[in-house]
N, C-alpha and C positions, 0 to 999 in steps of 0.2 A: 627611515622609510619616506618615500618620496610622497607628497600629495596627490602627484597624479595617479601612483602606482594607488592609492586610496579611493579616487575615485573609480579610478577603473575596475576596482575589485568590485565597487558595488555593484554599477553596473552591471558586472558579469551575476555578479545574484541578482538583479532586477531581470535579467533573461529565465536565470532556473528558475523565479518565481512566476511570472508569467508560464513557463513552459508547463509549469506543474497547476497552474489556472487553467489553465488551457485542457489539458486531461483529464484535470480532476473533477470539473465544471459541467464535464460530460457524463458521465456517469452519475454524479449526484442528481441532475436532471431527471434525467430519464429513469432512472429507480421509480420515482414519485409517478409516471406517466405511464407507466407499463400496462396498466387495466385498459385505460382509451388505447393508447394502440391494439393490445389483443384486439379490443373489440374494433376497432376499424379496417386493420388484413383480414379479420378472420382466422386468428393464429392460432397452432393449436398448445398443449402446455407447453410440449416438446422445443416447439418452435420459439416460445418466449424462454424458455431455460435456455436455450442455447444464444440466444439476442445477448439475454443480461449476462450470462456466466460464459461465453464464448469471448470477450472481450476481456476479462479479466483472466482465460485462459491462456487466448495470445501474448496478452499482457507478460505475463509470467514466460513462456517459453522464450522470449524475444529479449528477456534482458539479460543472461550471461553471454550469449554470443553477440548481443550488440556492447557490453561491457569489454568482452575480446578484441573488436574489432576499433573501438574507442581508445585501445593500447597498444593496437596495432597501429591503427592507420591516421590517429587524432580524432579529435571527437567534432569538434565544429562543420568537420561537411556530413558528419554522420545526425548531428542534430536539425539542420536543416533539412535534410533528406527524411528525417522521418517527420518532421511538424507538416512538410508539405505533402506528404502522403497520408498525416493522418486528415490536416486540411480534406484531401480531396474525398477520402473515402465517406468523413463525415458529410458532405453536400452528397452522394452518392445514397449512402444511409436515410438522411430526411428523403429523398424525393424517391426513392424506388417503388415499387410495386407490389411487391410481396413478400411475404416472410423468408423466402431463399435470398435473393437482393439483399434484404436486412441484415440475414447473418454471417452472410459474406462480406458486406463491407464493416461490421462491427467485428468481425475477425480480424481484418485487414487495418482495421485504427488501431484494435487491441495491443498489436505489433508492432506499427508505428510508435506507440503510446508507451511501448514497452522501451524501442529504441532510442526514443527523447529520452526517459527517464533514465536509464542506466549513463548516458553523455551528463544530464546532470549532476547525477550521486558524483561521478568519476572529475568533471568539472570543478562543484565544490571542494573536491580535495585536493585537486591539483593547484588551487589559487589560495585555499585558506589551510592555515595549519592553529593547530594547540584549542585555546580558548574562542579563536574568533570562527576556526569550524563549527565549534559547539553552535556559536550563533547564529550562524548560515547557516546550518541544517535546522536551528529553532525557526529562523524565519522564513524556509522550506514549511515546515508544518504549519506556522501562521497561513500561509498559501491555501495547504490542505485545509484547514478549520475555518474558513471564511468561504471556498467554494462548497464542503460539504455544508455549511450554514445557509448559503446564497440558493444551493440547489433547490431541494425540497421544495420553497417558499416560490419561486420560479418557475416551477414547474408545475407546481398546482394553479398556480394565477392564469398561466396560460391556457393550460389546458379546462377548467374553468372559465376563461373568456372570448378562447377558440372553438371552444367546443372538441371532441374528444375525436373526430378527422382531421383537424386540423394541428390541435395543443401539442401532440407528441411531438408534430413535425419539427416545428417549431422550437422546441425545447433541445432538436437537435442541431439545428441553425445558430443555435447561439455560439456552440466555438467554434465554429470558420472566421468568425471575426477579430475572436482570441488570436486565434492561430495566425493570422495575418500580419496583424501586428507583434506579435513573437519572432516573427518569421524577419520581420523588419529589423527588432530589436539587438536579434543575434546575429545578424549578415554584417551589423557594423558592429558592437559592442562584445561578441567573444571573443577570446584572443585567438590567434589561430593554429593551426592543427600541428599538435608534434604528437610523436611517438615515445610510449615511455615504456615499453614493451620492448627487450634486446632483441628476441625473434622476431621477424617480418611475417612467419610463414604460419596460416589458421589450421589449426586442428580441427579439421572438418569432423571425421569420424570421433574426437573426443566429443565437441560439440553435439554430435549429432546425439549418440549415445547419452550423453545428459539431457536435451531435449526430450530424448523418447521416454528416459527414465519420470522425468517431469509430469511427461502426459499424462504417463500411465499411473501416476500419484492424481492428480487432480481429477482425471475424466469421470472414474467410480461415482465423484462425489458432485460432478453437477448432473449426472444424468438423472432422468429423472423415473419413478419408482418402478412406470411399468416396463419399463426398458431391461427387465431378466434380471434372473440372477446370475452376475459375473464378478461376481466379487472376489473367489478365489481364481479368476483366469487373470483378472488384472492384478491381482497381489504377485503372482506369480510371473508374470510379466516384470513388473517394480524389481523383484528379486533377483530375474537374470539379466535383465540392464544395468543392476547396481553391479553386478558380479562383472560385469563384464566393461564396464566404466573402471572397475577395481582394478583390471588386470591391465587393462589399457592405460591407465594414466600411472602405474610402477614401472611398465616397457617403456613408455617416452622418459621418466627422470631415467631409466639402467643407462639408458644411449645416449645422452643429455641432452634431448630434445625439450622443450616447453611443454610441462603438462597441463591440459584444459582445465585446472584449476591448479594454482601457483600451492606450491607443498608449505611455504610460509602462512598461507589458510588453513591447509587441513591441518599443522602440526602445532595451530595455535591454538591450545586452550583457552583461551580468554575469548579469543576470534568468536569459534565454534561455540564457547557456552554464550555469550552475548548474543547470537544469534538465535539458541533456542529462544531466550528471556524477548526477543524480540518476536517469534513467531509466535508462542505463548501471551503476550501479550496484542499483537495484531487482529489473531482470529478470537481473543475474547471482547477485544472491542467493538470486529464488526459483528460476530454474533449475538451481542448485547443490543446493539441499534436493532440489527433483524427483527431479533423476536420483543422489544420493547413498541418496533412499528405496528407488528402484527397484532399485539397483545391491545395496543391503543384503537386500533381499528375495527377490527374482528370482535375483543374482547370488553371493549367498552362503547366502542358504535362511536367514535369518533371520526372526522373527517380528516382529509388529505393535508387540509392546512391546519386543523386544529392540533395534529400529528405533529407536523411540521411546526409550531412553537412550543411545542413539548420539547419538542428533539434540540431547538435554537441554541437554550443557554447551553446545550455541551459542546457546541461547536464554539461558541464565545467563548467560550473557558477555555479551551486545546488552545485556540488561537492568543489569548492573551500568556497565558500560563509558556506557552511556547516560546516565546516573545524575550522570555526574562527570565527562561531558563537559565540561560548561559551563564545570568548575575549569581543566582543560587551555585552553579557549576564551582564558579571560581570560588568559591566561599566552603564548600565541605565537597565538592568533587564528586567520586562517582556515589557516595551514599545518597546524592540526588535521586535517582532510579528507585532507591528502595524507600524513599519516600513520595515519590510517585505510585508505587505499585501497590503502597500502604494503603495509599489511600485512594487507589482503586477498588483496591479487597473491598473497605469501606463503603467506596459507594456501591458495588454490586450487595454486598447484604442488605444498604439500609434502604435500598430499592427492594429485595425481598421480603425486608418488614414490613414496607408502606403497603405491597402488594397483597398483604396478609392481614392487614390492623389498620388502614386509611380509609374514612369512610370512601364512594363512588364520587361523592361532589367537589373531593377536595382531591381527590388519587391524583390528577392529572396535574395539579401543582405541585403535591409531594414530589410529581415523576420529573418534573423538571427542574428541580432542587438536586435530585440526585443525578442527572446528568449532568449542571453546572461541574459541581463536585468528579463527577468521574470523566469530563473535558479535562479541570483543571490536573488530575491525575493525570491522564495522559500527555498534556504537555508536557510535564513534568519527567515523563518516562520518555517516549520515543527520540527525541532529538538528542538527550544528552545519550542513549543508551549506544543510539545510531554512532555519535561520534568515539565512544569508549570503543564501540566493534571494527569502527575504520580506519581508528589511528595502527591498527593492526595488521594491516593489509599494506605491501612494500608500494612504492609509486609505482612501479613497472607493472600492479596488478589488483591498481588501484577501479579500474572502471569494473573487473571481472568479482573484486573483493564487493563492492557497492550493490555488483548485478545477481549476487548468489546473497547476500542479505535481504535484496526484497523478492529474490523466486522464491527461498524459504518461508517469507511472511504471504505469500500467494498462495502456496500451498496452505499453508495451516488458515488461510481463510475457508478455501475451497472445501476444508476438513471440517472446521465449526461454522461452518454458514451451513453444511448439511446435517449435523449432527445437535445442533441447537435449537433450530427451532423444531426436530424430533422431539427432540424432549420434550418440549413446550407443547406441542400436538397431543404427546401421549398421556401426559398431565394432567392438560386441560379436559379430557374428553372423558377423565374419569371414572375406575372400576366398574363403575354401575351403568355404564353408558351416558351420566349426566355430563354437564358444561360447568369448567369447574376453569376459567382462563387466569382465575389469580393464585391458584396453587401452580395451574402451568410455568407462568412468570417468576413465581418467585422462585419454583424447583431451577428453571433453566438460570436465572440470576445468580444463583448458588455455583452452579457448574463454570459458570462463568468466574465466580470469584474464585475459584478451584484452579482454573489454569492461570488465574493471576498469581494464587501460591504459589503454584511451583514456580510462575515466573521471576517470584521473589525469590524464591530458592534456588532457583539456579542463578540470577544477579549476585547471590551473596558468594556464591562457589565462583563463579567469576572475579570477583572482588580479592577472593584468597589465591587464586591460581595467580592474578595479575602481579607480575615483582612491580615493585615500588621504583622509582627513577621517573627520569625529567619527561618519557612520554606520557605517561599520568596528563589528564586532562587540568586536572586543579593546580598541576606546575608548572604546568606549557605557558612558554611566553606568548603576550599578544600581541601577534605577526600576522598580517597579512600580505601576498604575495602574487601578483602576478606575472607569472611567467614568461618568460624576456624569449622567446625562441623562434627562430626559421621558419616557415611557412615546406613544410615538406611537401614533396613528390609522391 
């Protein structure tokens, strides 16, 4: 291996890291600032569900058809194109007028936001292989664990010393800067655009139909409660776009056309269960921050920044723990996951003991004990699990295999970010009409450590489905690689 081919690999991850700062930094922000804006438009709930959960909706629809077109047409002008439209839409977001403006342009980043991210999943594969994947996608999460860490604290300070017309804005102003220099760093430092997809030609109506399917998975569960009951029209919806995604994507292999999702995905059991253990695992992590913020705030009358160093050490932890994944990787392989998940279980219970047996004066250091703890759990789980479920996916369908691992962790956020802090509400508010928010916390901590079991459980069924041989993570040699190719048309 050549040293230049060494530095240039990093490089190419100093752009996904930045790119994933850059998206990630956004959203963490603005979580923390959502009450001062309400109060500054005038918004009403409708309008802020749809701000915060419209954005991670886009999100999700935007990344297998931009994972297609990443394998179609290369991913480098598609990463550009979307960092510069999430750029614009975010300056469009801080300065508009009203709650419609807002949710239209945080629709429109969500997307962009969506199309950067699937160029990166499909990027790290295409440059790193075996072990040193492992470790670009750890130092992808280090990304994630230092701007979810950076958010919170950022956004309360401002909004705090802007005052609550101003702090939001501003909180949104921070990634046009990101994005700027992102936008710099990948114009010269990604390699450029090839096709690793034999078909040139997009499956629009596969695409579309997965899309619609998508929607109609996630909408139920951001809208918000007084919005009817449609629960069985949109379930019914889900069931004849899957049906009809089904029959569509067996006519393009009969004819041998490219199906909108490569049949080496669906027909990979390792693929498909690493993926459940990945959604299982996603939506009980962000459902655990959810209802652990609310329960801090709501339930113990704490502040925005007192919150926010509770929540700290679990983002220190994902981000170290992430870090030095890989060393653990090469050392016992994929049993890493299930010592990661172990000790997730862990810290969701021993957060439902504090929540039940810590006196009030001391709760809020127990709580940050167990987030260190269930940070370092997660790093431990998402990055090696990411690269066990990728190495599965062929080159040719590499960006689409990347793009359908994180719509299925969007979904099951979308799923436990509505169904969690229910619980915690119905808990808290107790039989008799009383206020009971530490039985809430520790009932929904429980549920949470519940979807981490089966996430073990299905890790372990992974693990035995998987045959043994050289693409095994813990035998893969350490290679990195960047790709020597033409500048296509």
């Amino acid at each position: 291996m050549l040293a230049g081919d060494d530095r240039a690999a990093r490089r190419v991850l100093l752009v996904c890291m930045a790119a994933g700062a850059t998206t990630l930094l956004d959203q963490a922000v603005l979580n923390i600032a959502v009450p001062s804006m309400r109060q500054s438009l005038g918004a009403t709930g409708a309008d802020v569900q749809w701000i915060v959960a419209g954005y991670s909706l886009a999100f999700g629809l935007a990344l297998v058809p931009g994972g297609s077109l990443g394998d179609l047409h290369g991913r480098k002008r598609l990463f550009l194109a979307g960092v510069a439209v999430f750029l614009a839409a975010g300056v469009t977001a801080a300065t508009g007028g009203g709650p419609g403006t807002l949710i239209g342009a945080r629709l429109v980043q969500g997307a962009a936001a969506g199309l950067v991210n699937s160029q990166v999943i499909g990027t790290i594969q295409d440059v790193f292989h075996g072990v040193d994947r492992a470790r670009a996608l750890g130092m992808y999460a280090v990304t994630g664990g230092v701007s979810t860490a950076l958010g919170p604290p950022l956004g309360g300070a401002l909004v705090a010393g802007l005052g609550p017309g101003a702090g939001w804005r501003c909180c949104l102003l921070l990634s046009p800067p990101c994005a700027v220099l992102t936008l710099a760093l990948a114009a010269r430092w990604l390699p450029p655009p090839r096709r690793t997809a034999h078909d040139s030609r997009l499956d629009v109506l596969g695409l579309a139909l997965l899309c619609g399917c998508t929607l109609a998975l996630m909408v139920p569960f951001i809208r918000t409660p007084d919005s009817g009951g449609v629960a069985l029209q949109w379930g019914t919806a889900v069931c004849a776009l899957a049906a009809v995604f089904a029959v569509h994507q067996r006519l393009r292999v009969r004819r041998g056309r490219p199906p909108p999702v490569h049949p080496a995905l669906t027909s990979s059991k390792p693929y498909m269960l690493g993926t459940a253990v990945a959604m299982a695992q996603f939506g009980s992590s962000l459902a655990a921050f959810l209802v652990l913020t609310v329960f801090l705030q709501d339930g113990l009358g704490l502040s925005a920044l007192l919150t926010a160093a509770v929540t700290f050490p679990g983002a220190v932890g994902m981000g170290i723990s992430s870090a030095f994944a890989w060393r653990l990787v090469r050392r016992i392989g994929p049993r890493t996951v299930t010592v990661g998940l172990t000790l997730g279980i862990g810290a969701a219970l021993a957060g439902a003991v504090a929540a039940l047996h810590v006196p009030t004066a001391v709760l809020p250091v127990a709580l940050a004990g167990t987030q260190l703890m269930s940070g370092v759990a997660g790093g431990l789980t998402v990055s090696p699990n990411q690269a066990q479920v990728l190495q599965h996916a062929p080159p040719e369908a590499a960006g689409v295999g990347g793009g359908i691992l994180q719509m299925a962790q969007r979904i099951a956020a979308a799923v436990c970010l509505s169904a969690a802090p229910a619980v915690y509400l119905h808990a808290a508010s107790g039989p008799s009409g009383g206020s009971h928010p530490r039985a809430g916390y520790a009932l929904a901590s429980c549920v949470c450590a519940g979807l981490l079991a089966a996430a073990l459980l299905l890790s372990l069924l992974r693990r035995a489905a998987t045959p043994p041989g050289p693409s095994a993570p813990a035998s893969a040699h350490h290679t990195v690689a960047v790709p020597r190719t033409q500048e296509t048309t």
